[in-house]
N, CA, C and O of each residue as an XYZ file, in Angstrom:
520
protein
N       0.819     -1.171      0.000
C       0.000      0.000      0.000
C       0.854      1.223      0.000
O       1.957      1.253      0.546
N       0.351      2.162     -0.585
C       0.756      3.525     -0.624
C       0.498      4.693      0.245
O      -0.562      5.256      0.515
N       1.805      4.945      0.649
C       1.102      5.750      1.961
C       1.014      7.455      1.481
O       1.620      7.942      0.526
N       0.269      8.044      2.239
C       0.785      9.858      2.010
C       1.840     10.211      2.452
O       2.072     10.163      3.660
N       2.820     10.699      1.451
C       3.896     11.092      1.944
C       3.911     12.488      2.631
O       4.658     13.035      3.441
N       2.864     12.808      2.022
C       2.815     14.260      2.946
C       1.827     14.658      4.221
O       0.823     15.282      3.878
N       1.932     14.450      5.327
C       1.500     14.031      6.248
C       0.212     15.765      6.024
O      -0.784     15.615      6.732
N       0.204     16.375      5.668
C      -0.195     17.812      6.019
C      -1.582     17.844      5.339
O      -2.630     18.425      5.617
N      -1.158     16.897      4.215
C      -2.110     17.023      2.912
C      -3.162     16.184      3.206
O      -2.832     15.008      3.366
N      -4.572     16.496      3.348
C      -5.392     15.258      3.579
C      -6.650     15.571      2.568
O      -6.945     16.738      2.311
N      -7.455     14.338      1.946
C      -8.041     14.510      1.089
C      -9.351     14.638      1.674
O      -9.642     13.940      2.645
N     -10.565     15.848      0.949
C     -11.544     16.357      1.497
C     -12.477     16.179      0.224
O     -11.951     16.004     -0.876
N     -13.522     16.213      0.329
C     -14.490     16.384     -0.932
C     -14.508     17.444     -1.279
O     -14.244     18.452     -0.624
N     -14.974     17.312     -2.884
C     -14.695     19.175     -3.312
C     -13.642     19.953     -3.308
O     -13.666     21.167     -3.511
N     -12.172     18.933     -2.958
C     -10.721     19.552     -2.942
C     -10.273     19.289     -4.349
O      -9.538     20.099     -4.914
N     -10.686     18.187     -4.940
C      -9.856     17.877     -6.258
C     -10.463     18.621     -7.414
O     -11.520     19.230     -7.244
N     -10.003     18.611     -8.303
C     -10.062     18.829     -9.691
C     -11.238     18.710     -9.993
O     -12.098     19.573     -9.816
N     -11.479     17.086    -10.727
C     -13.026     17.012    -10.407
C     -14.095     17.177    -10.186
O     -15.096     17.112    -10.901
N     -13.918     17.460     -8.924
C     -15.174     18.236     -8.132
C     -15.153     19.230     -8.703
O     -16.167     19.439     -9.369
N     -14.061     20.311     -8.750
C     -14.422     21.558     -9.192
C     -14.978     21.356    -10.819
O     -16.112     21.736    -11.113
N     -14.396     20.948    -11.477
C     -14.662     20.507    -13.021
C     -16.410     20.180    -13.201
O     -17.174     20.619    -14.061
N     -16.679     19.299    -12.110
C     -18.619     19.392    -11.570
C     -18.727     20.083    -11.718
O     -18.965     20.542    -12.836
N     -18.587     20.964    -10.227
C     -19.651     22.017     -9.791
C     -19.433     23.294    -10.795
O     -20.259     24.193    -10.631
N     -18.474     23.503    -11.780
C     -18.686     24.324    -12.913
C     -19.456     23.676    -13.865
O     -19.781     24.432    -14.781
N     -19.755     22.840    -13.942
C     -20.513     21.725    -15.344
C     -22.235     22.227    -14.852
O     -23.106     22.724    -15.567
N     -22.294     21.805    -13.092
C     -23.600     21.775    -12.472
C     -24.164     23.565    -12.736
O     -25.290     23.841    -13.150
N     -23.034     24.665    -12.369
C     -23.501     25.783    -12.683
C     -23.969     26.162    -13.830
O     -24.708     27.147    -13.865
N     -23.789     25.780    -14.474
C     -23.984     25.700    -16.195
C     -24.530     25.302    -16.332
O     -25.352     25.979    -16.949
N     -24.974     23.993    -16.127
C     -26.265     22.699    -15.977
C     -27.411     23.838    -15.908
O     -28.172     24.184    -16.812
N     -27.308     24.398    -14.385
C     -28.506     24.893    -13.685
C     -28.742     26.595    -14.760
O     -29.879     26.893    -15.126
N     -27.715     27.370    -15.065
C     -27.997     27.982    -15.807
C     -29.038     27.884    -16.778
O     -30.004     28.646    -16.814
N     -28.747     26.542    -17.895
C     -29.229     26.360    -19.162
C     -30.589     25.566    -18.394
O     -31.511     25.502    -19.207
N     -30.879     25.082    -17.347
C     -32.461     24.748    -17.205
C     -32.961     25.847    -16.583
O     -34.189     25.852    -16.677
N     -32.484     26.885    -15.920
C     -33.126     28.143    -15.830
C     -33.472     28.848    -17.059
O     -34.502     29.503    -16.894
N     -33.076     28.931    -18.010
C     -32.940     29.502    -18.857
C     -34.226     28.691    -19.721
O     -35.214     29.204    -20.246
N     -33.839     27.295    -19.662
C     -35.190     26.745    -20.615
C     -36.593     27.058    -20.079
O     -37.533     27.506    -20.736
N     -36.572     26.688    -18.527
C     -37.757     27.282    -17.451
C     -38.319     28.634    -17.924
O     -39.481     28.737    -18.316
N     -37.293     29.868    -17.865
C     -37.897     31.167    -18.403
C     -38.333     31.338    -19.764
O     -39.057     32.218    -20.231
N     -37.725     30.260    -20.382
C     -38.109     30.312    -21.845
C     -39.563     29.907    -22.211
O     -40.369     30.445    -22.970
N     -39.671     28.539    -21.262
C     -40.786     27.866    -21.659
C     -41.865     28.962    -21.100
O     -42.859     29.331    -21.726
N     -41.513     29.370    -19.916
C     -42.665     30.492    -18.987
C     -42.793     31.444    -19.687
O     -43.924     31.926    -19.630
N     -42.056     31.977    -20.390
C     -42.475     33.362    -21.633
C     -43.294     32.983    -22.735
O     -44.122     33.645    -23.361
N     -42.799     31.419    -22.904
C     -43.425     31.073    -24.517
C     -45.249     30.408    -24.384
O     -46.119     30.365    -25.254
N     -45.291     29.869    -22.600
C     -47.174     30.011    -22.134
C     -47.482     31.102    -21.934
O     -48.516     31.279    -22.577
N     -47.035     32.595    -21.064
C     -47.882     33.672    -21.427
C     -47.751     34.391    -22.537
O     -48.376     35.444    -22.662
N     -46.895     33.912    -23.528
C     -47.239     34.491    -25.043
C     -48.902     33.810    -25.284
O     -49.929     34.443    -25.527
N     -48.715     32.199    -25.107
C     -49.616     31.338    -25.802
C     -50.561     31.862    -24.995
O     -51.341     32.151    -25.903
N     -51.306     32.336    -23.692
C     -51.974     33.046    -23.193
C     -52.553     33.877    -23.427
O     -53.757     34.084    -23.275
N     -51.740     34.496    -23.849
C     -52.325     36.159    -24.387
C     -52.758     35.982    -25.465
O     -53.917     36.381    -25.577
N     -52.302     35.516    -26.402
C     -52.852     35.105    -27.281
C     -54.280     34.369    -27.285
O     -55.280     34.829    -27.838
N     -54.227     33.272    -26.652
C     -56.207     32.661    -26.519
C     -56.922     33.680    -25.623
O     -58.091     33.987    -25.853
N     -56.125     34.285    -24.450
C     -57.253     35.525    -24.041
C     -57.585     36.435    -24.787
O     -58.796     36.655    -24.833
N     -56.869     37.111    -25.456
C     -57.266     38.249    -26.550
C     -58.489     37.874    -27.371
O     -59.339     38.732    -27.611
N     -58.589     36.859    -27.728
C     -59.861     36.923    -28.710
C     -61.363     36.537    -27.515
O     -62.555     36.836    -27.581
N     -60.502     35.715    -26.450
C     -61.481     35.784    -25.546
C     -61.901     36.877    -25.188
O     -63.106     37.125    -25.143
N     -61.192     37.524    -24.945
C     -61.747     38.946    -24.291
C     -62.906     39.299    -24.977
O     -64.049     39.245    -24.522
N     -62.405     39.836    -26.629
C     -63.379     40.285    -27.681
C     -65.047     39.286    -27.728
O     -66.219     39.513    -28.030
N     -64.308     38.246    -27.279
C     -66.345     37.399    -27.576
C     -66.743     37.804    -26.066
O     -67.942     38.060    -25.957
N     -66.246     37.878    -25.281
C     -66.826     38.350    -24.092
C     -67.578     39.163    -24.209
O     -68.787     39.000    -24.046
N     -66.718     40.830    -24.695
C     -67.048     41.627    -24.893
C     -68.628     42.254    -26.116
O     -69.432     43.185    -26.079
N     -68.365     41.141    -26.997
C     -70.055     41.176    -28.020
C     -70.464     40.484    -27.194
O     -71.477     41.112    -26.884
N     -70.446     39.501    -26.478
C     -71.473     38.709    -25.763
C     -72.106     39.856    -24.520
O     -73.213     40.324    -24.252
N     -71.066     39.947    -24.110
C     -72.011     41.437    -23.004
C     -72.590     42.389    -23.575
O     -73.559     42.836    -22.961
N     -72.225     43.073    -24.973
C     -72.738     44.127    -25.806
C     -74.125     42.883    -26.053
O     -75.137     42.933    -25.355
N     -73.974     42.081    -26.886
C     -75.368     41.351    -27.177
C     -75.920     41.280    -26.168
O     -76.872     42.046    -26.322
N     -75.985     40.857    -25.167
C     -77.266     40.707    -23.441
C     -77.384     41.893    -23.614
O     -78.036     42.089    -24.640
N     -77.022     42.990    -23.029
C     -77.906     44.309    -23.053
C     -78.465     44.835    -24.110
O     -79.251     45.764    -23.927
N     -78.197     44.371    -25.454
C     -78.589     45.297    -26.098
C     -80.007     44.465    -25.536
O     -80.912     44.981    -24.880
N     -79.897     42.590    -26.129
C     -81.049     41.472    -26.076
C     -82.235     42.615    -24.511
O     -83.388     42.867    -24.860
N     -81.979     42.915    -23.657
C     -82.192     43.294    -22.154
C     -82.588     44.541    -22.636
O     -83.818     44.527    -22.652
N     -82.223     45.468    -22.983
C     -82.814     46.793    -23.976
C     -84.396     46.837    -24.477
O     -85.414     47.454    -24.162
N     -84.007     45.816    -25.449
C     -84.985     45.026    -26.703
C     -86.061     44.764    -25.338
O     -87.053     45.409    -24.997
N     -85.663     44.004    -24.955
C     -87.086     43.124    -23.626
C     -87.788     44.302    -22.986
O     -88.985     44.585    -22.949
N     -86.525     45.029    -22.399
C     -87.572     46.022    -21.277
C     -88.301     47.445    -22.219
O     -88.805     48.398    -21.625
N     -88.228     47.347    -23.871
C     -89.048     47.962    -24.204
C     -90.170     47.380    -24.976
O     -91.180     47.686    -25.609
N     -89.754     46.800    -24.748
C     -91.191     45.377    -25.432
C     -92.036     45.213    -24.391
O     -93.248     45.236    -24.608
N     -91.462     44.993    -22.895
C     -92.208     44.648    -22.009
C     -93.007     46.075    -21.282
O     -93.845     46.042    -20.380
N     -92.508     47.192    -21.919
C     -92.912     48.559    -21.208
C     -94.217     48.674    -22.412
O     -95.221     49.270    -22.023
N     -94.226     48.221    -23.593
C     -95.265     48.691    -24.849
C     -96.178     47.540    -24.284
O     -97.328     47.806    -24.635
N     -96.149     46.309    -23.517
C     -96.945     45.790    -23.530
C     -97.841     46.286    -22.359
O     -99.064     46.315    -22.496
N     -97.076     46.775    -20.912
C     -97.333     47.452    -20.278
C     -98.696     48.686    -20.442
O     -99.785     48.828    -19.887
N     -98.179     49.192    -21.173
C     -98.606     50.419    -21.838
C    -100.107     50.083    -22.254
O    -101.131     50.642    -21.861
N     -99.935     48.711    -23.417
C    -100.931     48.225    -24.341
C    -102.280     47.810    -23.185
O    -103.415     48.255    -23.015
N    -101.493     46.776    -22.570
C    -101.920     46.643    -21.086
C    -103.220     47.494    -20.156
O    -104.317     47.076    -19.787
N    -102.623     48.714    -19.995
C    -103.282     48.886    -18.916
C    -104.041     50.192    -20.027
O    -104.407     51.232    -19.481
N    -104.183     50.072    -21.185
C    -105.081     50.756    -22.548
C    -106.124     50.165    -22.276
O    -107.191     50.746    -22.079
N    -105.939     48.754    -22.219
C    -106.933     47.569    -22.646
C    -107.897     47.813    -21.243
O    -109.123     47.914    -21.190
N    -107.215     47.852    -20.484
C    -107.692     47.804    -19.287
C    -108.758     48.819    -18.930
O    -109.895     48.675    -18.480
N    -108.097     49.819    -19.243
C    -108.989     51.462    -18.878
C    -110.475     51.401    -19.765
O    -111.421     52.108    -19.417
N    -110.563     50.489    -20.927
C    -111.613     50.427    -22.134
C    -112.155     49.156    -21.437
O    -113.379     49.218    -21.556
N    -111.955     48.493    -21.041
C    -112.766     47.278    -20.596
C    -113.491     47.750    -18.909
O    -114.376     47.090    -18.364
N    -112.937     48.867    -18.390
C    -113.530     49.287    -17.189
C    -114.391     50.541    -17.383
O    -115.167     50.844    -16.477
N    -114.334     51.153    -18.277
C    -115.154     51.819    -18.812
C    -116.628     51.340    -19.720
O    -117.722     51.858    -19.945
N    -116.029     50.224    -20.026
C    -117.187     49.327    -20.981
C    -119.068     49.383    -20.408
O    -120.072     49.408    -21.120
N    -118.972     49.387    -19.106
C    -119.952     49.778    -18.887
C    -120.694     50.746    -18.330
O    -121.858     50.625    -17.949
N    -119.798     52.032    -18.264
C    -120.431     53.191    -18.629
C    -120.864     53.646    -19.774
O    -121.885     54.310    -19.954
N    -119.980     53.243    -20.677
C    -120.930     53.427    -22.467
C    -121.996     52.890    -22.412
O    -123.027     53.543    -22.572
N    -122.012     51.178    -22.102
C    -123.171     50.572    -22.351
C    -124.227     51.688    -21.719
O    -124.991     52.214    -22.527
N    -124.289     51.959    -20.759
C    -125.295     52.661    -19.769
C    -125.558     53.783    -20.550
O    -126.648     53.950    -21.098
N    -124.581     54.598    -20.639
C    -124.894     55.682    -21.120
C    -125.220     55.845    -22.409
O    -125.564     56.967    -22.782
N    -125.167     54.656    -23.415
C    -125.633     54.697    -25.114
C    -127.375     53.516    -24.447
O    -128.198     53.130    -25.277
N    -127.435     53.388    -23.839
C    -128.999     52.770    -23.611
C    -129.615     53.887    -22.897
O    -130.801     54.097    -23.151
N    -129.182     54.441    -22.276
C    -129.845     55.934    -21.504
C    -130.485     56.536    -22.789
O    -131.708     56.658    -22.859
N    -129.417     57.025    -24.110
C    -129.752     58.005    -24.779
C    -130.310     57.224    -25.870
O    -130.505     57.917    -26.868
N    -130.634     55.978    -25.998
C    -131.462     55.116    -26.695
C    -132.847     55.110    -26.403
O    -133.744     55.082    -27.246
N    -133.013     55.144    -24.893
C    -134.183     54.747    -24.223
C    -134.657     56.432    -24.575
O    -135.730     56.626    -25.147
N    -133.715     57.664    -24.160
C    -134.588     58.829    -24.194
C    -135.325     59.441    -25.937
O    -136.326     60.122    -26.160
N    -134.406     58.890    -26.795
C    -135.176     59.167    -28.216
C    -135.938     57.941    -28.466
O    -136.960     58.138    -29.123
N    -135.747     56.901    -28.168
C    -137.295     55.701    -28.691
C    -137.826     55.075    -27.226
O    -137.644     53.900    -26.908
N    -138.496     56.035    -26.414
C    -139.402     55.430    -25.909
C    -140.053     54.388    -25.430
O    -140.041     53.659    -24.438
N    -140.917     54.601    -26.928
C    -141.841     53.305    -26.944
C    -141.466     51.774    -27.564
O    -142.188     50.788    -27.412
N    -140.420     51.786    -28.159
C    -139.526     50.676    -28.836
C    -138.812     50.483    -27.339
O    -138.886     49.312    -26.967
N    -138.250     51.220    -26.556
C    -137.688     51.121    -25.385
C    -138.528     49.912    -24.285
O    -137.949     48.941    -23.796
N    -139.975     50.253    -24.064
C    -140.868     49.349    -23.071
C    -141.126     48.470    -24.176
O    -141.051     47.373    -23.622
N    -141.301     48.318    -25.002
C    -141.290     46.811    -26.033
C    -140.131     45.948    -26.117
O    -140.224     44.735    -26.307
N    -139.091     46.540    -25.982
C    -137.765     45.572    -25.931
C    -137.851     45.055    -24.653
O    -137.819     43.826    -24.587
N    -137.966     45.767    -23.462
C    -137.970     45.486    -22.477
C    -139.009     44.503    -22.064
O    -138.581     43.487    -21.516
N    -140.435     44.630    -22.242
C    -141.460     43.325    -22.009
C    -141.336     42.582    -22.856
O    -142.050     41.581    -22.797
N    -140.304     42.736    -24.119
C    -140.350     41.576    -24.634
C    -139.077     40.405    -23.799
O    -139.276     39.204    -23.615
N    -137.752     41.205    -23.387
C    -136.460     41.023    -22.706
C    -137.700     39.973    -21.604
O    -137.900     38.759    -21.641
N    -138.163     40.754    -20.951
C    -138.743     40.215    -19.595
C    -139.827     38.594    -19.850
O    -139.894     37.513    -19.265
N    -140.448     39.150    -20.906
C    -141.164     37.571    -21.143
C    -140.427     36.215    -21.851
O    -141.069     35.233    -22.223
N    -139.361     36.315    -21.933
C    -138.269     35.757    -23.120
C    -137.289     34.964    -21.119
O    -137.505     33.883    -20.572
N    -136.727     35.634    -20.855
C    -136.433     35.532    -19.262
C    -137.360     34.714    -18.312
O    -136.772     33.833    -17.685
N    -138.852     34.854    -18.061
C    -139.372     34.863    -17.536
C    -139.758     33.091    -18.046
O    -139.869     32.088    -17.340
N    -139.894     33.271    -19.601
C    -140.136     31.633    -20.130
C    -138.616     30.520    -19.403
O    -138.731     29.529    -18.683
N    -137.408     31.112    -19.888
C    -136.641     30.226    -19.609
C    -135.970     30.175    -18.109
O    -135.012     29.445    -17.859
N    -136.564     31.004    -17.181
C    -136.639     30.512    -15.353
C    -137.460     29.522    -15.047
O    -137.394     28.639    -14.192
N    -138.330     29.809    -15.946
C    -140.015     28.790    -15.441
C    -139.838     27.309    -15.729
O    -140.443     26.406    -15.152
N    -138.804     27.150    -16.833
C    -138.739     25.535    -16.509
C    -137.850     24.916    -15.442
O    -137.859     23.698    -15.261
């Protein structure tokens, strides 16, 4: 066996050549996968921005389309509104005309007036009785 001739000199890890010849290989190593890491991480928020951008834009007609669609409704639903409570005011009135166009019926015909009427009344009077 071979001994150390130099009693002073003792061997440590990371003292030789070698090692150093590594840990410059490993710095470099770690460099070039940092480097691919930032690469790849720039080259998904490119690819990102890219599929959001047009996302954005259909978002954006899709929200322009609902309101306008929401526009459209609440004036459709305000004319029906409207139409609505037209219909309404003429159907609650309906029988004040009646009244008041038989008032001024009854005051120019009279006597056609008590003939409609006993006739109304005997016509009534047949179909209670059975």
């Amino acid at each position: 066996m071979m001994e150390n001739s130099n009693p002073t000199s003792t061997w440590k890890p990371g003292n030789d050549a070698a090692t150093a010849s590594g840990n410059a290989d490993a710095d470099a190593g770690a460099g070039v996968v940092q480097r691919g890491v930032d690469s790849a991480g720039s080259a998904l928020h490119s690819t990102i921005d890219k599929v959001a951008d047009p996302a954005r834009n259909t978002v954006d007609r899709v929200a322009t389309a609902a309101h306008e669609t929401v526009d459209k409704l609440a004036s459709n639903a305000t004319h029906v509104a409207d139409r609505f409570s037209e219909q309404t005011r003429w159907v609650s009135e309906a029988p004040s005309r009646a009244l008041g166009s038989s008032r001024s019926w009854v005051q120019d015909k009279p006597l056609e007036a008590v003939g409609a009427a006993l006739a109304l009344g005997f016509i009534l009077g047949r179909l209670t009785a059975r």
